[in-house]
FIKOL-448455 format. One line per 2 residues: number of its first residue (from 1); their letters; for each residue z negated, x, y negated of C-alpha. Coordinates in Angstrom, 2 decimals. Layout:
N
NUM) a) Z,X,Y  ...
END
This chain:
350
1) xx) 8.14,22.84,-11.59  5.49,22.36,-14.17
3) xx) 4.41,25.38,-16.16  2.04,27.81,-14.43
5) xx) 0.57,29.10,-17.79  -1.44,26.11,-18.33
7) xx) -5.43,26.83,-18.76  -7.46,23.55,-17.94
9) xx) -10.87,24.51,-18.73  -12.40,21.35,-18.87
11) xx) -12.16,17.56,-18.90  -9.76,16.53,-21.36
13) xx) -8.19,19.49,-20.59  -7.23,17.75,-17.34
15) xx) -6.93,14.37,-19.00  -4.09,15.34,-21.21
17) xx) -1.93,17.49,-18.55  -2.19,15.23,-15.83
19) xx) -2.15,11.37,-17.80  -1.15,12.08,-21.14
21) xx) 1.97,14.67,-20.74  2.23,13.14,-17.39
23) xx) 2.78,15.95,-15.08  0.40,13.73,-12.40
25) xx) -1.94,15.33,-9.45  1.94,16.94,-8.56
27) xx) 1.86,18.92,-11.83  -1.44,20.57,-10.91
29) xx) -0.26,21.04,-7.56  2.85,22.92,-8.29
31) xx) 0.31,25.22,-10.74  -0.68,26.83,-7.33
33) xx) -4.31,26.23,-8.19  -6.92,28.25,-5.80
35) xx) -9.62,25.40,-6.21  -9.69,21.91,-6.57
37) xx) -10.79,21.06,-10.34  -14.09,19.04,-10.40
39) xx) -12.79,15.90,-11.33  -11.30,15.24,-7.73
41) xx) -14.38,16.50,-5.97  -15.53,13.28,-3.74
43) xx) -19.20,12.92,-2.88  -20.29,13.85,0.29
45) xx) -20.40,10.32,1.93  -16.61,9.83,0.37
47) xx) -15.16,12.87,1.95  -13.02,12.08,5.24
49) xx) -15.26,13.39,8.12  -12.96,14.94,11.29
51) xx) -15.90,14.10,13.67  -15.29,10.65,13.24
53) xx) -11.68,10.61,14.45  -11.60,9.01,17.71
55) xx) -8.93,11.30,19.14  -7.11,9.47,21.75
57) xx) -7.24,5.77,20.39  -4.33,4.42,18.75
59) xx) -3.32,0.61,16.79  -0.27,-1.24,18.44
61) xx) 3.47,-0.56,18.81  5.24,-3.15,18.85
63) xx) 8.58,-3.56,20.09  10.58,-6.56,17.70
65) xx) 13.58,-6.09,19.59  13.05,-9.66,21.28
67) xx) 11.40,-11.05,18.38  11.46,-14.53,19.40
69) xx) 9.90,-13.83,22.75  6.40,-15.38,22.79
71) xx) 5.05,-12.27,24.53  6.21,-10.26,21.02
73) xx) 4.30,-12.99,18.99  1.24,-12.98,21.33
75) xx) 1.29,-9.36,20.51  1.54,-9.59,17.00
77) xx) -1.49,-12.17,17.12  -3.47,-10.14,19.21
79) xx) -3.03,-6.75,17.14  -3.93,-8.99,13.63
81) xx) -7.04,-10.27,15.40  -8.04,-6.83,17.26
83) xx) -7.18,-4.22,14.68  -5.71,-5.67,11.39
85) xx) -2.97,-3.18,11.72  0.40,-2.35,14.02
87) xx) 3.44,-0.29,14.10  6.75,-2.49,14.48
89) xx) 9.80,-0.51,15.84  13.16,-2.36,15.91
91) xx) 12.31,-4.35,13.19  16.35,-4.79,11.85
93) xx) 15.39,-3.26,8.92  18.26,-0.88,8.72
95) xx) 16.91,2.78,9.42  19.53,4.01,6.63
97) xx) 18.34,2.12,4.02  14.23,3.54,5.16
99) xx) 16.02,7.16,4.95  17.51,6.31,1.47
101) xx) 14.39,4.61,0.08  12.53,7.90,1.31
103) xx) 15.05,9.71,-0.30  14.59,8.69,-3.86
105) xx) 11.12,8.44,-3.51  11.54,12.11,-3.40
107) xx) 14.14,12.08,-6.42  11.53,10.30,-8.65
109) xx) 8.80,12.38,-8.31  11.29,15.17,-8.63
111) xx) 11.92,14.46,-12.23  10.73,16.33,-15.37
113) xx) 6.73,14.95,-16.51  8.66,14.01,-19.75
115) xx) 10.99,11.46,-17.46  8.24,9.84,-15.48
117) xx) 5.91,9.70,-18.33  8.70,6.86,-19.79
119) xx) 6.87,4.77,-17.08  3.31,5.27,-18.05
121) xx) 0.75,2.43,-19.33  1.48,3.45,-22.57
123) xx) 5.04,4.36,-22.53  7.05,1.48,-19.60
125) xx) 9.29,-0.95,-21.31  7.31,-3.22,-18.88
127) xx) 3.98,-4.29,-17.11  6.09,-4.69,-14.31
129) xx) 6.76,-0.76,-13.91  4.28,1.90,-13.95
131) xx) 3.92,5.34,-13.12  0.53,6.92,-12.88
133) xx) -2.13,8.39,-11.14  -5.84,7.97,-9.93
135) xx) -7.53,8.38,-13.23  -9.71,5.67,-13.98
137) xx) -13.17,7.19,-14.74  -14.79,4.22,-15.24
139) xx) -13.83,2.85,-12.06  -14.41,5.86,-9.86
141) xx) -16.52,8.21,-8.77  -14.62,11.14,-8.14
143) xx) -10.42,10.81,-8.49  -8.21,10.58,-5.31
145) xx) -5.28,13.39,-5.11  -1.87,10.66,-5.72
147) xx) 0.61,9.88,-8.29  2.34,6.83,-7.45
149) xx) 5.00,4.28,-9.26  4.70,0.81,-9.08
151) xx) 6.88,-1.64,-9.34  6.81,-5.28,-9.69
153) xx) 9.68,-7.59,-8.32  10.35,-10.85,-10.76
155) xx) 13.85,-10.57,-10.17  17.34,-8.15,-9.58
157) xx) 18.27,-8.56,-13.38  14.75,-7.17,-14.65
159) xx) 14.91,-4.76,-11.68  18.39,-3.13,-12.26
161) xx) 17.69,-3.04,-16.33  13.92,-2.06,-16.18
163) xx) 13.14,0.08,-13.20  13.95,4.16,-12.61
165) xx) 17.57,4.85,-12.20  16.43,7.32,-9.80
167) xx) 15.18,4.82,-7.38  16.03,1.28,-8.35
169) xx) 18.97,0.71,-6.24  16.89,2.00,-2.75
171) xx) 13.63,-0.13,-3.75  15.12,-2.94,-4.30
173) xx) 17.43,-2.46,-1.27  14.53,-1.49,0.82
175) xx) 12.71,-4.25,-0.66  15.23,-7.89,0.70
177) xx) 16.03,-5.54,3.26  12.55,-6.16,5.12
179) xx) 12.08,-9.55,3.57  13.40,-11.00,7.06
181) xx) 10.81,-9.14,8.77  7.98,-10.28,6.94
183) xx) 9.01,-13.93,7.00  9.26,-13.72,10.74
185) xx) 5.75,-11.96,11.04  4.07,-14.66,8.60
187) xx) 5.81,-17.43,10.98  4.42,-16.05,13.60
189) xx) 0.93,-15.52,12.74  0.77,-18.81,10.92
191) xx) 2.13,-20.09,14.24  -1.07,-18.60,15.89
193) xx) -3.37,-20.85,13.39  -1.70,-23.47,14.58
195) xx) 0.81,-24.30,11.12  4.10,-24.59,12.80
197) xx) 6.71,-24.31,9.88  6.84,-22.79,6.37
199) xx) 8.08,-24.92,3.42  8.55,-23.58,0.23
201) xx) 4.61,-24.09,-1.00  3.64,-22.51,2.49
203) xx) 6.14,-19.61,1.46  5.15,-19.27,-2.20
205) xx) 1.00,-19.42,-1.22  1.85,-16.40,1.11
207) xx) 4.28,-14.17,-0.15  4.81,-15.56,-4.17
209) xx) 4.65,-11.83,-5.68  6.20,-8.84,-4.55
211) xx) 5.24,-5.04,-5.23  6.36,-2.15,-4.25
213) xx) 4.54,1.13,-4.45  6.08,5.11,-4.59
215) xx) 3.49,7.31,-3.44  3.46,10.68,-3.92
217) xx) 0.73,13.40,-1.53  0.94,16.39,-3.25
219) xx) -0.57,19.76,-1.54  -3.87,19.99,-2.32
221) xx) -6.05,23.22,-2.81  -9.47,22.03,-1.05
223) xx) -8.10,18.95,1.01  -11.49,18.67,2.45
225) xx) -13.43,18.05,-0.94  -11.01,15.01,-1.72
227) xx) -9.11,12.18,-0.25  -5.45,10.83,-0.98
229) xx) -6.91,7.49,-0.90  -10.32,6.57,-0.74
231) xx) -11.31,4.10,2.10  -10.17,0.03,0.71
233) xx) -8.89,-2.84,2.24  -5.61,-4.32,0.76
235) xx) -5.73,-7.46,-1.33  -2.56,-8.83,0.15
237) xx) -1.55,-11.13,2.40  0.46,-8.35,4.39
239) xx) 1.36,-4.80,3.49  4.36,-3.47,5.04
241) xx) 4.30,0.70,5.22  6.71,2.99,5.45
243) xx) 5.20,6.65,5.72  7.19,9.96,6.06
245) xx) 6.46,12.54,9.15  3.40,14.34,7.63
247) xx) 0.81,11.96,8.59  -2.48,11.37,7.21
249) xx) -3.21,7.73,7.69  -6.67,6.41,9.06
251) xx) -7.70,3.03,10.10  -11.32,2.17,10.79
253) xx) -12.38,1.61,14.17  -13.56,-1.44,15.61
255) xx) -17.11,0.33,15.53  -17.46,0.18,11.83
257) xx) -17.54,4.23,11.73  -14.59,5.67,13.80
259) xx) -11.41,6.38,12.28  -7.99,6.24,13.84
261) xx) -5.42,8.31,12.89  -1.72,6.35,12.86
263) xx) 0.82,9.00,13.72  4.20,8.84,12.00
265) xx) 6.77,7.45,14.47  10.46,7.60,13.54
267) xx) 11.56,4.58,12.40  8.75,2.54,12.18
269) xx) 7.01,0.52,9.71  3.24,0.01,9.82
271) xx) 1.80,-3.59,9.27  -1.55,-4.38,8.25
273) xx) -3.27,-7.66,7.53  -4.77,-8.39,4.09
275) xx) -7.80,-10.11,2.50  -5.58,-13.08,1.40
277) xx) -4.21,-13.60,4.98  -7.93,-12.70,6.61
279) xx) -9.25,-15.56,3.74  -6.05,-17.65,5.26
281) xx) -7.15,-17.30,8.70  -10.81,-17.60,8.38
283) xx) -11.93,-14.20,9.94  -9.28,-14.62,12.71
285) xx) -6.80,-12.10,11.52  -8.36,-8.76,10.09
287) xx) -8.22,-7.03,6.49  -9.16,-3.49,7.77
289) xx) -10.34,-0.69,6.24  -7.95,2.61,6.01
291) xx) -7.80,5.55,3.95  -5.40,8.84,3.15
293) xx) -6.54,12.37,4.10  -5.45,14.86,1.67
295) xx) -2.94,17.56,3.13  -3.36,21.39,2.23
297) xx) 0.10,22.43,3.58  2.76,19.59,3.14
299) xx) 3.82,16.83,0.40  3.70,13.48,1.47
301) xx) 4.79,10.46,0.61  4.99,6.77,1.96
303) xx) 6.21,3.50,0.49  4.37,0.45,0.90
305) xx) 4.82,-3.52,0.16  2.44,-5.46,-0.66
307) xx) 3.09,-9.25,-0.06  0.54,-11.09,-2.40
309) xx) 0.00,-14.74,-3.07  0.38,-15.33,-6.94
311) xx) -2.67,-14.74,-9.19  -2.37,-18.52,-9.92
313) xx) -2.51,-20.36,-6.71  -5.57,-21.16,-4.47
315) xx) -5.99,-19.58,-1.03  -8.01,-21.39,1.19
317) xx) -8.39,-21.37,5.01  -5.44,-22.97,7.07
319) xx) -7.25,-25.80,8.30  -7.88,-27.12,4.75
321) xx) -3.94,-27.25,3.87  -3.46,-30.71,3.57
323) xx) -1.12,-32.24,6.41  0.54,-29.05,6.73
325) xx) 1.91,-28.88,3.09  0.21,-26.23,1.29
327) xx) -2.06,-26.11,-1.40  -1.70,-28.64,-4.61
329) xx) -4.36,-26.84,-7.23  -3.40,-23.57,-8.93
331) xx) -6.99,-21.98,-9.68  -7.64,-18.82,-8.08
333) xx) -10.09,-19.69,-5.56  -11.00,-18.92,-1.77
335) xx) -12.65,-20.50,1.25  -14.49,-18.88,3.49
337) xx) -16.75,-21.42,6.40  -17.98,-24.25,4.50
339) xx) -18.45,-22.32,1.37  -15.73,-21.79,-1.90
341) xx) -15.78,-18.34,-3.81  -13.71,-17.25,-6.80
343) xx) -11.42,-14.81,-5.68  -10.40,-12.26,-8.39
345) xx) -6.71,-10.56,-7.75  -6.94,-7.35,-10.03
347) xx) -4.19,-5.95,-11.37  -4.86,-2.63,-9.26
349) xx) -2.90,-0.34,-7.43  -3.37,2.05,-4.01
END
């Protein structure tokens, strides 16, 4: 538990508790703090709005029990194009290995602030691994209530030497464990623009860097004055989520304002489609937006992975790959109509 003795009386104050000794949004959390400090206040048109919850509306389950069936892929087309996101349920990921990789998310963030702070900016052995928190002033406006570790796939050697012992094993088990999943969803929708078959440029333009993402919800004082997430879009081609039973997870509406809550379902995994893949598609598949309520009673966590093109290679739309095989250049560009726009993957994580 981190020390309850701690007086943060102003900024840097805050700064050097929750970034520099590295105690993270959980550290002032577990100080049992009666108000939210300033820093994670949200303005008023950033704040999650309950009247805006469309109550009985809900994004796709689908069943991948049959996954060859071309009623499952029809579905699968239909969600990407309607609502950018779906729940998957029999999915052969093995539910023991989701339970384990839940498990040491927990164990992580259950370490000493001295223990994750080897995994800060400052502090990881790598670029590949980093723990941290929403604490970029110059970037927002307000900070979001999460501490999160990322980590980078390049391979198992750099994984096994680099990453938390805590957790290594389960992420990268969790990780190949749903690879077969995502290369039968990218089949599929590539199947619905018409590209039957994936060579190994095809494969590398969609999915040619892997990351995986620990998130950590602590309880939050005034869960109404901030958000676990602010509303975004994912930059990847497809996210695959795995979220605990707490729920807090909102999707936009297809009326630009509504929100959508996406109940936790045993089991499940939650899909969404990304800007690379809505890029990809031209427009047909949607990069939604979504967001992450803050939760004044319960800790949550959830572990997404995010299925990125590399930096390097150019995403354009599907009918301008070349006879079917991929993309030649390696600039970072992408097409959208007639019209070519540099495309800009940050090194940024949600």
């Amino acid at each position: 538990m981190a020390p309850t003795t701690v007086l943060l009386s102003d900024f840097s104050d805050v700064t050097d508790f929750v970034v520099n000794q590295g105690n993270g949004v959980k550290g002032l959390s577990e100080m049992g703090l009666k108000a939210l400090p300033k820093q994670y206040i949200q303005p008023l048109e950033e704040r999650f709005s309950e009247k805006k919850i469309v109550p009985h509306e809900s994004i796709p389950i689908i069943d991948m029990s049959k996954w060859d069936d071309p009623e499952v892929a029809k579905s699968i087309c239909d969600a990407a194009e309607m609502w950018g996101f779906f729940q998957v349920v029999n999915h052969r990921v093995p539910l023991q290995v989701l339970d384990r990789v839940k498990a040491a998310t927990h164990r992580f963030f259950g370490l000493s602030a001295a223990e994750k702070n080897k995994y800060s900016k400052e502090l990881s052995p790598s670029n590949n691994v980093r723990f941290g928190t929403s604490f970029n002033t110059q970037a927002e406006k307000a900070l979001e209530w999460k501490d999160y570790l990322s980590l980078f796939y390049v391979s198992d050697d750099e994984a096994s030497a680099l990453w938390p012992p805590a957790c290594k094993d389960e992420v990268l088990e969790y990780t190949k464990s749903s690879e077969v999943l995502i290369k039968q969803l990218l089949k599929v929708l590539m199947k619905g623009l018409k590209v039957e078959g994936t060579d190994e440029a095809k494969e590398a333009l969609l999915m040619g860097s892997v990351r995986t993402n620990l998130n950590y919800y602590p309880i939050c004082p005034n869960p109404e004055l901030t958000v676990g997430v602010g509303r975004h879009s994912d930059v990847s081609t497809l996210t695959i989520l795995l979220q605990d039973d707490i729920g807090g997870l909102y999707v936009r509406g297809n009326d630009g304002e509504s929100w959508i809550h996406v109940p936790p379902i045993s089991g499940s995994l939650v899909i969404n489609i990304g800007d690379a893949l809505q890029i990809m598609s031209n427009g047909k598949y949607r990069s939604v937006e979504h967001c992450v309520i803050a939760n004044g009673s319960s800790n949550r966590i959830s572990v997404p992975i995010f299925i990125n093109p590399r930096p390097q290679d150019t995403i354009v739309k599907v009918s301008s790959w070349s006879n079917g095989y991929g993309v030649a250049k390696a600039s970072v560009m992408a097409s959208s109509d007639d019209c070519q726009v540099d495309l800009v993957v940050l090194d940024w994580v949600i």
